[in-house]
LUMVEX-371144 format. One record per residue: x, y, z of N, C-alpha, C in turn; residue number from 1; chain. Coordinates in steps of 0.2 Angstrom, whole numbers, plus 2048, in hexadecimal, padded with zeros to 3 digits. Each point is the difference from the previous one (the first is absolute). Layout:
BEGIN
((X Y Z) (X Y Z) (X Y Z) NUM 'A')
...
This chain:
BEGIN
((218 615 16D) (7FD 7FC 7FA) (7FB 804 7FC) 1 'A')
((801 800 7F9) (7F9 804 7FD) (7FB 7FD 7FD) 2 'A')
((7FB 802 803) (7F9 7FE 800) (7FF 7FF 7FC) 3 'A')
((7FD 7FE 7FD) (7FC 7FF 7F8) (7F8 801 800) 4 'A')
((7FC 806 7FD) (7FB 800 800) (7FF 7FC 7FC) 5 'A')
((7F7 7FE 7FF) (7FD 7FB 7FE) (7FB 805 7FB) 6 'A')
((802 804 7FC) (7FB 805 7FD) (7F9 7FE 7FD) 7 'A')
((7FE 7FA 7FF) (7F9 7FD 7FD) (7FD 801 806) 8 'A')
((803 7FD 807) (7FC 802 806) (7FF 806 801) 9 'A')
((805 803 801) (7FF 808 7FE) (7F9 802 7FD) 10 'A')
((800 800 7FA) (7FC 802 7FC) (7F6 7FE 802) 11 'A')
((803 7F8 803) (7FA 7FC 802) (7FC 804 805) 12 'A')
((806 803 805) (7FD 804 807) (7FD 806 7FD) 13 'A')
((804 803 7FD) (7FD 806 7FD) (7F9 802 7FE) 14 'A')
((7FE 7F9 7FA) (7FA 801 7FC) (7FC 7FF 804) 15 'A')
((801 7F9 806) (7F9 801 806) (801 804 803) 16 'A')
((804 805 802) (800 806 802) (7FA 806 800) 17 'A')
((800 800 7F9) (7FA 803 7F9) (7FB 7FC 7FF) 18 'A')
((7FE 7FA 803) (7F9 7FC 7FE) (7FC 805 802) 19 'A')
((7FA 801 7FD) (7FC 806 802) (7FA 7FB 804) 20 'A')
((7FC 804 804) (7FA 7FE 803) (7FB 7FC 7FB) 21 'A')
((7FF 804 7FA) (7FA 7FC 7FD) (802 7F8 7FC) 22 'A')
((807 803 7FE) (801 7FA 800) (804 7F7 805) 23 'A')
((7FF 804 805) (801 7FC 808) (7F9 7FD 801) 24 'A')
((7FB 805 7FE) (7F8 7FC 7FF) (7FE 7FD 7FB) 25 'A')
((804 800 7F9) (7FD 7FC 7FD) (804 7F8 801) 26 'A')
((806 800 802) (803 7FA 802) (7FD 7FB 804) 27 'A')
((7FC 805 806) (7FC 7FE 805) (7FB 7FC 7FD) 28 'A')
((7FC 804 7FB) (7FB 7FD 7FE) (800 7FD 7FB) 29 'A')
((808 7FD 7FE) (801 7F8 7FD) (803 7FA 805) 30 'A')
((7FE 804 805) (802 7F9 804) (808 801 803) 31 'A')
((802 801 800) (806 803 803) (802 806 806) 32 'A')
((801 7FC 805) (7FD 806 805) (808 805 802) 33 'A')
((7FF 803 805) (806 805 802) (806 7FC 801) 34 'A')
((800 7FB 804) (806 7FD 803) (803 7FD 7FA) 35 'A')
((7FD 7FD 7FB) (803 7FC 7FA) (803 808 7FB) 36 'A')
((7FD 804 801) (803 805 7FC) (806 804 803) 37 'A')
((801 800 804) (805 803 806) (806 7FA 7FD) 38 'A')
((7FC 7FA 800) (808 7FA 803) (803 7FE 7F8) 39 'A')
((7FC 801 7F9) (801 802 7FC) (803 806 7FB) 40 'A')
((7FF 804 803) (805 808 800) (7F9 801 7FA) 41 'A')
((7FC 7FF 7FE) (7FC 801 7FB) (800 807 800) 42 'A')
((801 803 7F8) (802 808 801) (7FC 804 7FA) 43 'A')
((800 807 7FE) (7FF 802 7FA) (805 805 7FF) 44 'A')
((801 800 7F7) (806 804 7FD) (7FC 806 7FB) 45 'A')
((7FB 801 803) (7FC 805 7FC) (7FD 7FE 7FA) 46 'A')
((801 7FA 7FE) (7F8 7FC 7FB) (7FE 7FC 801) 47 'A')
((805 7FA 803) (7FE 7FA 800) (802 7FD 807) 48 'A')
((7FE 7FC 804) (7FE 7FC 805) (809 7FC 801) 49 'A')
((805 801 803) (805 7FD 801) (7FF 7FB 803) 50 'A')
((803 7F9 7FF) (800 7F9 802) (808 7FF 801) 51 'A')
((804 801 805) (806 7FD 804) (801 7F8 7FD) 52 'A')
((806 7FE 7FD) (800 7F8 7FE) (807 7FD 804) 53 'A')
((7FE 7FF 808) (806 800 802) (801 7F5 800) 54 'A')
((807 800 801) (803 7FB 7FD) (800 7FC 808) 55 'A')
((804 7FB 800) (800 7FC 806) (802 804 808) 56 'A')
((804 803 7FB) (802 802 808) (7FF 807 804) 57 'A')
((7F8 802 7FC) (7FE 807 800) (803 806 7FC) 58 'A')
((804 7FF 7FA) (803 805 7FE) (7FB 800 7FA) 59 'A')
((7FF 807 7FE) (7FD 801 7FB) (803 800 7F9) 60 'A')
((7FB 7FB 7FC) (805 7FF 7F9) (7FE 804 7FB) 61 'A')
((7F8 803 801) (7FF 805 7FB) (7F7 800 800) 62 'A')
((7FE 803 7FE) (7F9 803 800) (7FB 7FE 7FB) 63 'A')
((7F9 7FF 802) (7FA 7FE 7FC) (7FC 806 801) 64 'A')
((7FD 800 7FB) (7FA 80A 800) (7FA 7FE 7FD) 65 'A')
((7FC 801 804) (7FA 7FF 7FC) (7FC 806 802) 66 'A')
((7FA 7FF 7FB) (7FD 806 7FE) (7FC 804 806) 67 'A')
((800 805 7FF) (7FA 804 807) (7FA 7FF 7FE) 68 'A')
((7FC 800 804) (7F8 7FD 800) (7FD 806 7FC) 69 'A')
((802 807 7FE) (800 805 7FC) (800 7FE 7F9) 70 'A')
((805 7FC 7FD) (803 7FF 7FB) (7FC 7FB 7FA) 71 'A')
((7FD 804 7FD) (7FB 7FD 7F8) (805 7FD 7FC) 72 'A')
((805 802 7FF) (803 7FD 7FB) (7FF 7FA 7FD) 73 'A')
((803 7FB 7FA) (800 7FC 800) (807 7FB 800) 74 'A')
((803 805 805) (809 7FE 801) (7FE 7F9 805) 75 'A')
((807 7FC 801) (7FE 7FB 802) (800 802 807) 76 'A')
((7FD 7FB 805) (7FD 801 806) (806 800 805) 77 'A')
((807 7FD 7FF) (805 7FF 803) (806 800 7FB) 78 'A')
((805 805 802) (806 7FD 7FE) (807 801 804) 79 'A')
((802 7FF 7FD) (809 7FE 801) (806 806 800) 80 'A')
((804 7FF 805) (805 804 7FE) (803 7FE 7FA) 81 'A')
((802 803 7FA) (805 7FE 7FB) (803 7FB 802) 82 'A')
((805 801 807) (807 7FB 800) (7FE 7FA 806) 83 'A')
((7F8 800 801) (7FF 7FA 804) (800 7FB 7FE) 84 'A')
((803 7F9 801) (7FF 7FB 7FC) (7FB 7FC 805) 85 'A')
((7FD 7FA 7FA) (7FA 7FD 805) (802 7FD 808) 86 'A')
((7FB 801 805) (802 7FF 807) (7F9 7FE 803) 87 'A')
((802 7FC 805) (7F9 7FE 804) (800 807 805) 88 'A')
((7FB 802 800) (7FE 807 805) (7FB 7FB 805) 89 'A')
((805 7FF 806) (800 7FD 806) (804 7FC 801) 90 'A')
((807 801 7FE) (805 7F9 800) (803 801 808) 91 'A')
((7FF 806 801) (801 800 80A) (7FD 7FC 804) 92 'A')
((7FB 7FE 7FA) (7FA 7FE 809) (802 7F8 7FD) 93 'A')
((801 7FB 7F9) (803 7FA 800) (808 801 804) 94 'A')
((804 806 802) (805 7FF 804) (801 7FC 806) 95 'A')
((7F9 800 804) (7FF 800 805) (7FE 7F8 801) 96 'A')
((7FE 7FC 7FA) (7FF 7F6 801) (7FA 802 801) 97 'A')
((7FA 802 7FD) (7FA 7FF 803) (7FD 7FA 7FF) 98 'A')
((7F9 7FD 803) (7FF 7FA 801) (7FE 7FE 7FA) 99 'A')
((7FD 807 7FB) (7FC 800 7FA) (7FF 807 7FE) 100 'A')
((7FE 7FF 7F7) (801 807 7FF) (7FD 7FF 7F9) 101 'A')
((7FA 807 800) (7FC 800 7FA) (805 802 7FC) 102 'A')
((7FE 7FF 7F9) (805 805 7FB) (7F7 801 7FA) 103 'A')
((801 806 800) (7FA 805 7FF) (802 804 7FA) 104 'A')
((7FD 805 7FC) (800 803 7FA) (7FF 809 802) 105 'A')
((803 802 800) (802 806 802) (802 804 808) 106 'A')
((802 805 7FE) (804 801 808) (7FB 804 802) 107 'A')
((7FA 803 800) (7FB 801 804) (7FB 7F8 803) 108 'A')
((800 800 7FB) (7FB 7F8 804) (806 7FD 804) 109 'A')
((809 7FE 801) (802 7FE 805) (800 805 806) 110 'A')
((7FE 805 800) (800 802 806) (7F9 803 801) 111 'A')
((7FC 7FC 7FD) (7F8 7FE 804) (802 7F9 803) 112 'A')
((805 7FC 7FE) (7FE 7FA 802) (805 800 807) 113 'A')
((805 805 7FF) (803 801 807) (7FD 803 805) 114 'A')
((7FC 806 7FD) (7FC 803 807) (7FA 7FA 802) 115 'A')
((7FF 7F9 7FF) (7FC 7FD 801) (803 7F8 802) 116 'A')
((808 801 801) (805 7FD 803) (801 7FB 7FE) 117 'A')
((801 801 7FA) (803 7FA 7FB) (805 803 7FC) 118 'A')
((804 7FD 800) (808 800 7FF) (800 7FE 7F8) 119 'A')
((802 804 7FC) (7FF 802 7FA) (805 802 7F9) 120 'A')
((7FF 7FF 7FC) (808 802 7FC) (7FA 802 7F6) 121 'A')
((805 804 7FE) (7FD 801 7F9) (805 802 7FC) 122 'A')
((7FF 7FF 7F9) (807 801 7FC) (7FF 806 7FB) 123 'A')
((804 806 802) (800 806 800) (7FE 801 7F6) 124 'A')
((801 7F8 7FD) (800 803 7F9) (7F9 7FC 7FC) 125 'A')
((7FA 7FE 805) (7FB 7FF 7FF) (801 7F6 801) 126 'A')
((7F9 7FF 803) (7FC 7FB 7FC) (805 7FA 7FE) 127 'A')
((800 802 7F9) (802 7FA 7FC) (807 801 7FF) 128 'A')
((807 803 805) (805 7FE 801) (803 7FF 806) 129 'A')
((800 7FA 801) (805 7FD 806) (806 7FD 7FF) 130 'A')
((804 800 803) (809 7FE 7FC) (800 7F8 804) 131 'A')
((803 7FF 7FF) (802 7F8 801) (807 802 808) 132 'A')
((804 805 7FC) (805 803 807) (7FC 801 807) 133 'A')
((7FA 801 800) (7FB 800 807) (801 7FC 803) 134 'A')
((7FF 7F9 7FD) (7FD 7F8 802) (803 801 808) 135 'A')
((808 801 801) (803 7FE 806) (7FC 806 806) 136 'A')
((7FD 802 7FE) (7FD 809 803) (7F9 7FA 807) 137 'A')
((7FD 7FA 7FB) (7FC 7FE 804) (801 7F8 801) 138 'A')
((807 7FF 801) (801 7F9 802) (800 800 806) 139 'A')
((7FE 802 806) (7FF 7FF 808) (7F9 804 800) 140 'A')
((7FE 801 7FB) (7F6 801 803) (7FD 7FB 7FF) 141 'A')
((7FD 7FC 805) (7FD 7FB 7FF) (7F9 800 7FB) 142 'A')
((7FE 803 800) (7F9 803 7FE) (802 806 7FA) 143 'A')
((7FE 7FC 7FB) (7FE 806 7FA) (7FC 802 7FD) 144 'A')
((7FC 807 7FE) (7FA 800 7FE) (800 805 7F9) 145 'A')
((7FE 800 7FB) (800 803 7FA) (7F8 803 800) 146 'A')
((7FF 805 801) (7F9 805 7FE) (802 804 7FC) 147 'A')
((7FD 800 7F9) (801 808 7FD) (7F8 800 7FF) 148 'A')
((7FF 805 7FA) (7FC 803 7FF) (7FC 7FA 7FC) 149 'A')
((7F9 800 800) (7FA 7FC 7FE) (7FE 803 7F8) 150 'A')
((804 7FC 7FC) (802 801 7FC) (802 7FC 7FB) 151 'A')
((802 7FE 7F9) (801 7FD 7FE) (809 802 800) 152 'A')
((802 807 7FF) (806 800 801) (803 7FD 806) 153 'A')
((7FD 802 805) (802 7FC 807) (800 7FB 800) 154 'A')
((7FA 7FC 7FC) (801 7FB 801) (806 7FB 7FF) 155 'A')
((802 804 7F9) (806 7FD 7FD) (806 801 801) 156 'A')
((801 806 804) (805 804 805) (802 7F9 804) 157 'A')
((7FA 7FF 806) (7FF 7FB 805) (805 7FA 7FF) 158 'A')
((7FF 7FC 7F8) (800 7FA 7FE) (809 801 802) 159 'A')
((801 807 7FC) (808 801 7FE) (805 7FF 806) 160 'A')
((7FD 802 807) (802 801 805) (801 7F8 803) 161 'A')
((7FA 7FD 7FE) (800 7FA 802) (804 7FB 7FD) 162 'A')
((803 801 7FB) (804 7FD 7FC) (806 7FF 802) 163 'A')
((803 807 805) (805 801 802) (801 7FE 806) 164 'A')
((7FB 800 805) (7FF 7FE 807) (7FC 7FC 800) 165 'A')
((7FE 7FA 800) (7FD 7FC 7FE) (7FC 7FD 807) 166 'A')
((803 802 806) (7FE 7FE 805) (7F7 805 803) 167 'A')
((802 808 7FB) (7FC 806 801) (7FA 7FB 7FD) 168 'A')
((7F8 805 804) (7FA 7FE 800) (7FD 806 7FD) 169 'A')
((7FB 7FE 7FB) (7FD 806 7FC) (7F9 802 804) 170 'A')
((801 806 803) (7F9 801 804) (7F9 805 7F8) 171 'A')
((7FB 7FE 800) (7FD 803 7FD) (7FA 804 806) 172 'A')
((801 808 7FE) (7FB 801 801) (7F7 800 7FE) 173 'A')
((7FD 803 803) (7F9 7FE 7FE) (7FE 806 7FD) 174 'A')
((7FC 7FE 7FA) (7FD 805 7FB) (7FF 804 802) 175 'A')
((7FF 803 806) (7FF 807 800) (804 803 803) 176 'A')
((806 7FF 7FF) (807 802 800) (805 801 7FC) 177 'A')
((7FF 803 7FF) (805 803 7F8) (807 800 803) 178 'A')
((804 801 805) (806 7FF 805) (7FF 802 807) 179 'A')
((807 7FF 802) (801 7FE 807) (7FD 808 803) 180 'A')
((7FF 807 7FE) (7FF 806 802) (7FA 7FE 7FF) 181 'A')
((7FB 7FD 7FC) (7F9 7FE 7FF) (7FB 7FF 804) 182 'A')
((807 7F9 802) (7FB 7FB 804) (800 803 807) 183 'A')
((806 804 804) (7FD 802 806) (800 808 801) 184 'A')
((7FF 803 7FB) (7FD 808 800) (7F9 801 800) 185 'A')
((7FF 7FC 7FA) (7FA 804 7FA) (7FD 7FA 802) 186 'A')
((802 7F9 800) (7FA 7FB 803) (801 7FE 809) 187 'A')
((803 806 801) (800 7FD 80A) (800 7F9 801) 188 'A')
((807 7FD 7FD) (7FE 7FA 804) (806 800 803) 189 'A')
((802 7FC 806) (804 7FF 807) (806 7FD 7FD) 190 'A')
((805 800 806) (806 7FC 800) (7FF 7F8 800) 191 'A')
((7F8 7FE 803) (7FE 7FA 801) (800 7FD 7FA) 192 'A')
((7FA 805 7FD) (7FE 7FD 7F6) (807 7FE 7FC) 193 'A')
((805 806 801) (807 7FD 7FC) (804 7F9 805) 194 'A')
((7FF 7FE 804) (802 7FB 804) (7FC 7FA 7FB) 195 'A')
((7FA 800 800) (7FB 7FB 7FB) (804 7FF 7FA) 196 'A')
((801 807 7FE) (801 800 7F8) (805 7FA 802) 197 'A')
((807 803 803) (807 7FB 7FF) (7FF 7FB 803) 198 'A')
((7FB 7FD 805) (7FD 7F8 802) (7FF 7FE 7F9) 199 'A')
((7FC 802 7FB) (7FE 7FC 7FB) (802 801 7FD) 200 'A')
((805 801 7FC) (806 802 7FC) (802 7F7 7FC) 201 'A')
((800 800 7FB) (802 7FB 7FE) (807 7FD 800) 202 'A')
((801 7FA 803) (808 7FD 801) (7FE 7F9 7FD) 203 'A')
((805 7FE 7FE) (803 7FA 800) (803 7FB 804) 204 'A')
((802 804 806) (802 7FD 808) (7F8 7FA 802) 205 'A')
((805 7FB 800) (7FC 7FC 805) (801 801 807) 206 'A')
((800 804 804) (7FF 7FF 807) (7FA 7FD 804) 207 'A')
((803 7FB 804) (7FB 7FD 804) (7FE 804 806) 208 'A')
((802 807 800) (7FC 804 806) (7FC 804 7FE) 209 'A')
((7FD 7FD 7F9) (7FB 808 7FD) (7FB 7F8 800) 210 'A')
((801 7FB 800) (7FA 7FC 802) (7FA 7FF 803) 211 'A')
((7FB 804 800) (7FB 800 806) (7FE 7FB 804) 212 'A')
((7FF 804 807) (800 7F8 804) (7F7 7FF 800) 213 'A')
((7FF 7F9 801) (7FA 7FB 800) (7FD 802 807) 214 'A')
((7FC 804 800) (7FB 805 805) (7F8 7FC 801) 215 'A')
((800 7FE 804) (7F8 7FC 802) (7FC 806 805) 216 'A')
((7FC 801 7FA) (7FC 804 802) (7FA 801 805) 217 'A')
((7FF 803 805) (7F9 7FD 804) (7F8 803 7FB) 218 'A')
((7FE 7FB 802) (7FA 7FF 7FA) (7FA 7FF 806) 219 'A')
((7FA 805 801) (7FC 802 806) (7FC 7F9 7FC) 220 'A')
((7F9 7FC 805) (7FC 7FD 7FE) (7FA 803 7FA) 221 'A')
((7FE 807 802) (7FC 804 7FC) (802 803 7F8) 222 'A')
((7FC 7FD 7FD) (802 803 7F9) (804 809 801) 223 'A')
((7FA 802 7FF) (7FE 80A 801) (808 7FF 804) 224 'A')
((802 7FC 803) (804 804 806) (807 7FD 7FB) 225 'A')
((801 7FC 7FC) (805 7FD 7FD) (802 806 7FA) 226 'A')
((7FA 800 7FD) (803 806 7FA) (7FF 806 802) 227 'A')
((7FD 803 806) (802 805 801) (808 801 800) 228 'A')
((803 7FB 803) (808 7FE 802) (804 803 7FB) 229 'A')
((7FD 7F9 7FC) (803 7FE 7FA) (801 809 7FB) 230 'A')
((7F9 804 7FF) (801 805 7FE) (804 805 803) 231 'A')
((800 7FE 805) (806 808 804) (807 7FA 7FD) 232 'A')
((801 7FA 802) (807 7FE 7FF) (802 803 7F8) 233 'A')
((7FB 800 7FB) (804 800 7F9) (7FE 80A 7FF) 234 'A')
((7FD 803 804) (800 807 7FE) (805 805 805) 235 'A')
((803 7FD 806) (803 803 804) (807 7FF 7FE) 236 'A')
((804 802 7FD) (808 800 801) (803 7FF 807) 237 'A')
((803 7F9 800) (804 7FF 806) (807 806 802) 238 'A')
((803 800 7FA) (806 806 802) (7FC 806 801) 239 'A')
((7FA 802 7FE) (7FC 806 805) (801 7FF 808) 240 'A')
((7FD 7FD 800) (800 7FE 808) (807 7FF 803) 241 'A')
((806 7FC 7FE) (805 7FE 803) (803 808 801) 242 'A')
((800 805 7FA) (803 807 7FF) (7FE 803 808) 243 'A')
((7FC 7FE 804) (7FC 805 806) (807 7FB 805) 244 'A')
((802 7FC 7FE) (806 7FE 806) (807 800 800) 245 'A')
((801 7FF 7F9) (806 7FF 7FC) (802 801 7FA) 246 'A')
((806 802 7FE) (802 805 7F8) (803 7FA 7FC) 247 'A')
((7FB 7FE 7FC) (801 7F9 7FA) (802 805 7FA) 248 'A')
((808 7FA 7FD) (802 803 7FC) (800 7FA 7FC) 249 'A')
((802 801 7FA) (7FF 7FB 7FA) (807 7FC 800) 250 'A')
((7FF 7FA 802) (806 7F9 7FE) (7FE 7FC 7FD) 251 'A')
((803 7FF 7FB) (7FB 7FA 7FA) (7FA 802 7FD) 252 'A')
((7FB 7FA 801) (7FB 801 7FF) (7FA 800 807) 253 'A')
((805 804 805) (7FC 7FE 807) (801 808 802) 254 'A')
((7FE 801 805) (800 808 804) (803 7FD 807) 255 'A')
((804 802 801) (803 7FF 808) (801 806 805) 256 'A')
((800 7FD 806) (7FF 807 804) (805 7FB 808) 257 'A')
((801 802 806) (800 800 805) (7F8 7FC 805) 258 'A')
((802 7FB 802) (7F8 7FC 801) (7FD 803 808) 259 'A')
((7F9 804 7FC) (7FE 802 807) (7FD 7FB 804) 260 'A')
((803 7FA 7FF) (7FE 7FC 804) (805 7FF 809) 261 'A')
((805 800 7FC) (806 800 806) (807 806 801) 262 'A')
((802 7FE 801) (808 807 802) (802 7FB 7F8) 263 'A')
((801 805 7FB) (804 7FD 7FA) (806 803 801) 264 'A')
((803 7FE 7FA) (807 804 7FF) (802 7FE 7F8) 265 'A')
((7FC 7FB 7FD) (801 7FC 7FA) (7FD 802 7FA) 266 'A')
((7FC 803 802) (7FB 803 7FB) (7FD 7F7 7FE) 267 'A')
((7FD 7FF 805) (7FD 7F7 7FE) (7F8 801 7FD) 268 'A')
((7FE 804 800) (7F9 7FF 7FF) (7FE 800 7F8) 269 'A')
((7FC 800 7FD) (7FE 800 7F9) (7FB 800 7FF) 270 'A')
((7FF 806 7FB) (7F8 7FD 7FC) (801 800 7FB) 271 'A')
((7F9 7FD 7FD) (801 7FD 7FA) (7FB 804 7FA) 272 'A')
((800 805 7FF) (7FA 802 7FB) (7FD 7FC 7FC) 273 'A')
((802 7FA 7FD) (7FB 7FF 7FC) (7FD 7F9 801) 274 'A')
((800 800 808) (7FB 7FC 804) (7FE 801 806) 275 'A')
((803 808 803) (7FB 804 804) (802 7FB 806) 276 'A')
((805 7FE 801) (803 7FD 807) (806 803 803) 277 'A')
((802 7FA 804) (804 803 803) (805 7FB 805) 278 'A')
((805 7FF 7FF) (806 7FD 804) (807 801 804) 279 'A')
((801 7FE 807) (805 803 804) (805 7F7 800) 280 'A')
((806 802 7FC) (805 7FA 801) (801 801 809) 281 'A')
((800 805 802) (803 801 809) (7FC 7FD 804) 282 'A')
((7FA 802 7FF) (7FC 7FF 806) (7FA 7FA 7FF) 283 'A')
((802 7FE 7F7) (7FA 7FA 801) (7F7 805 7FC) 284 'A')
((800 805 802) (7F9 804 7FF) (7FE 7FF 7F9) 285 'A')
((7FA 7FF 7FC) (7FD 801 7FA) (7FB 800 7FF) 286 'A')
((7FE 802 7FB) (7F8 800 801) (7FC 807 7FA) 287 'A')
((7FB 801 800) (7FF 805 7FA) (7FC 805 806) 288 'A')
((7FC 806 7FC) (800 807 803) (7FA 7FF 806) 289 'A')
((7FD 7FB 7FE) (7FB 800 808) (806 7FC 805) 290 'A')
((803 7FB 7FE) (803 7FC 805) (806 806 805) 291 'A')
((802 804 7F9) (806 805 805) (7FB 805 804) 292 'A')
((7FB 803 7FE) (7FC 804 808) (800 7FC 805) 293 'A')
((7FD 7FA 7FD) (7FC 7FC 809) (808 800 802) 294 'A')
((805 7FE 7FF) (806 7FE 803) (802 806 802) 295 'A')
((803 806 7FA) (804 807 803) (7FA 803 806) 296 'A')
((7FB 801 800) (7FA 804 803) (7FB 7FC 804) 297 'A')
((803 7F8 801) (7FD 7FD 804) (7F8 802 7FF) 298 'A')
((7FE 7FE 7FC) (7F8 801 7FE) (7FE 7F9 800) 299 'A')
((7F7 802 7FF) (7FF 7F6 7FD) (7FE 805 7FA) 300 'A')
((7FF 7F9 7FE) (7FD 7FF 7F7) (7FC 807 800) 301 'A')
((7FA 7FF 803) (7FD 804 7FD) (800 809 7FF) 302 'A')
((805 7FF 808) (803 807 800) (805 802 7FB) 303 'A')
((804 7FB 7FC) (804 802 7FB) (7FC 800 7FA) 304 'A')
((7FB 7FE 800) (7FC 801 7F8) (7FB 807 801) 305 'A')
((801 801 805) (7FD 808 803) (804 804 7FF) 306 'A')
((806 801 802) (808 802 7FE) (801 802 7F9) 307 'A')
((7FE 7FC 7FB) (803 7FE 7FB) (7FA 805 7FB) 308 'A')
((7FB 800 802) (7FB 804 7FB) (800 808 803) 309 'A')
((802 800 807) (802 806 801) (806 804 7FB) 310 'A')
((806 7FC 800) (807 802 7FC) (7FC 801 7FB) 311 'A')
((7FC 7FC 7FA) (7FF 801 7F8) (7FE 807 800) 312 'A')
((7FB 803 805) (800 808 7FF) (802 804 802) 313 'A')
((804 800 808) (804 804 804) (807 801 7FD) 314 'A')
((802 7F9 800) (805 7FE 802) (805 802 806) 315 'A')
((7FB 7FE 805) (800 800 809) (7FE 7FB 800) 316 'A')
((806 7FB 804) (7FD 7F8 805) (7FB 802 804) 317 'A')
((802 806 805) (7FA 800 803) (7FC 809 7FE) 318 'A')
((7FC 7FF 803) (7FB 807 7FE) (802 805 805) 319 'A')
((801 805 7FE) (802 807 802) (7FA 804 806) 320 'A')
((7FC 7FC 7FD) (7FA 803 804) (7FE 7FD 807) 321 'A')
């Protein structure tokens, strides 16, 4: 039987064959570490930065080139094989039914959001075209999220997208994030901070499981001892805390995670950002960020509001000392 090469693959193996060291570091130092650039075949063709656009089933459809970090010109920053037509660069990983999936503005920021295990896709022909022939690409994600770039373009990139998927949620980054390479290179922030971003993401779903539960708070006799409380409850982020036990991802407008309360398997726990609490449909548990110490860490009161001004500087429940 004759074989059929697959020559785009070829060629893909090829050019990361020739990615040179310095430019393996400057990859590095946009947020894209080695293993994403290995599992991407990322290569060079002697000017420009090879980008592999393979199709559902891994096969390579054709190639994105963007500029070397050398390069002053003022050619554009990405382009296209002549015979590539528009494609989602990551339609292999919607092959797969994921639970949810960013769709983001360019194919370096999706493979920042990858190496930070978000499941991700972008439209090889910018921004502001998405095809309507996609739609079926995300009918088994349950969760969709539209992040481009903080911008007026993006922003009305965003709308176009939501026009089409209607179900999709517009995540806005924070000013001081120009895009997704921005926000966790150049301003270090965590997998947790994007987990927020897409919690607060604008929906028009009513869900009755992103409603915070009615938490009765212990309230000491002593003033001094009340707002002390009270100020570590509204300056101390509860999903900081919950992070030291459990991996909370964004559902809805809640974070959920696996309840360090009991043996889960449901992911039944929740928190709620923007009331800094916290509920378990399994086990019954809730309460806000003093209440989960004393319970997880068997503390009294006063030892969790001890806890709690330690984390604001360490961030260590307990001291290393």
């Amino acid at each position: 039987m004759l074989n059929i090469i697959n020559w785009p693959r070829v060629r893909a193996e090829k050019f990361h064959n020739f990615l040179p060291e310095e430019i393996r570091s400057y990859l590095k130092g946009r947020g894209i570490p080695a293993t994403i650039i290995e599992r991407h075949l990322l290569g060079w063709n002697g000017e420009r930065i090879t980008i592999p656009v393979f199709g559902p089933k891994r096969q390579v459809l054709g190639f994105r080139y963007a500029k070397s970090p050398t390069d002053i010109s003022d050619t554009p920053e990405v382009i296209s094989d002549p015979k590539l037509d528009a494609q989602l660069y990551g339609a292999e990983m919607l092959a797969r039914k994921p639970y949810r999936v960013v769709i983001c503005d360019g194919e370096f920021n999706r493979l920042v959001l990858e190496a930070n295990d978000f499941t991700a896709v972008t439209s090889t022909a910018g921004a502001d075209v998405f095809l309507e022939e996609w739609a079926p690409y995300f009918e088994a994600v349950k969760h969709v999220y539209v992040c481009f770039n903080r911008d007026r373009v993006g922003e009305i990139a965003a709308k176009k997208v939501q026009s089409i998927l209607p179900r999709a949620r517009i995540v806005m980054l924070p000013a001081c994030a120009l895009d997704v390479t921005d926000f966790f290179v150049f301003q270090e922030k965590t997998r947790l901070d994007f987990e927020i971003l897409l919690a607060s993401a604008s929906s028009d779903e009513n869900d009755p499981s992103d409603t915070p539960p009615t938490v009765r708070e212990f309230r000491p006799l002593l003033k001094s001892i009340r707002q002390r409380a009270e100020g570590l409850r509204k300056g101390v982020k509860l999903h900081d805390i919950v992070e030291q036990y459990a991996t909370l991802q964004a559902r809805g407008q809640r974070l959920v995670a696996h309840c360090p309360f009991h043996d889960d398997r449901e992911l039944s726990f929740s928190v709620y950002p923007a009331t800094n609490t916290y509920a378990c449909s399994g086990c019954g548990a809730k309460g806000d960020v003093v209440q989960f110490l004393m319970d997880k860490e068997s503390m009294t009161f006063s030892q969790a509001l001890d806890a709690l001004e330690r984390f604001e500087f360490t961030y260590e429940i307990y001291g290393t000392g």
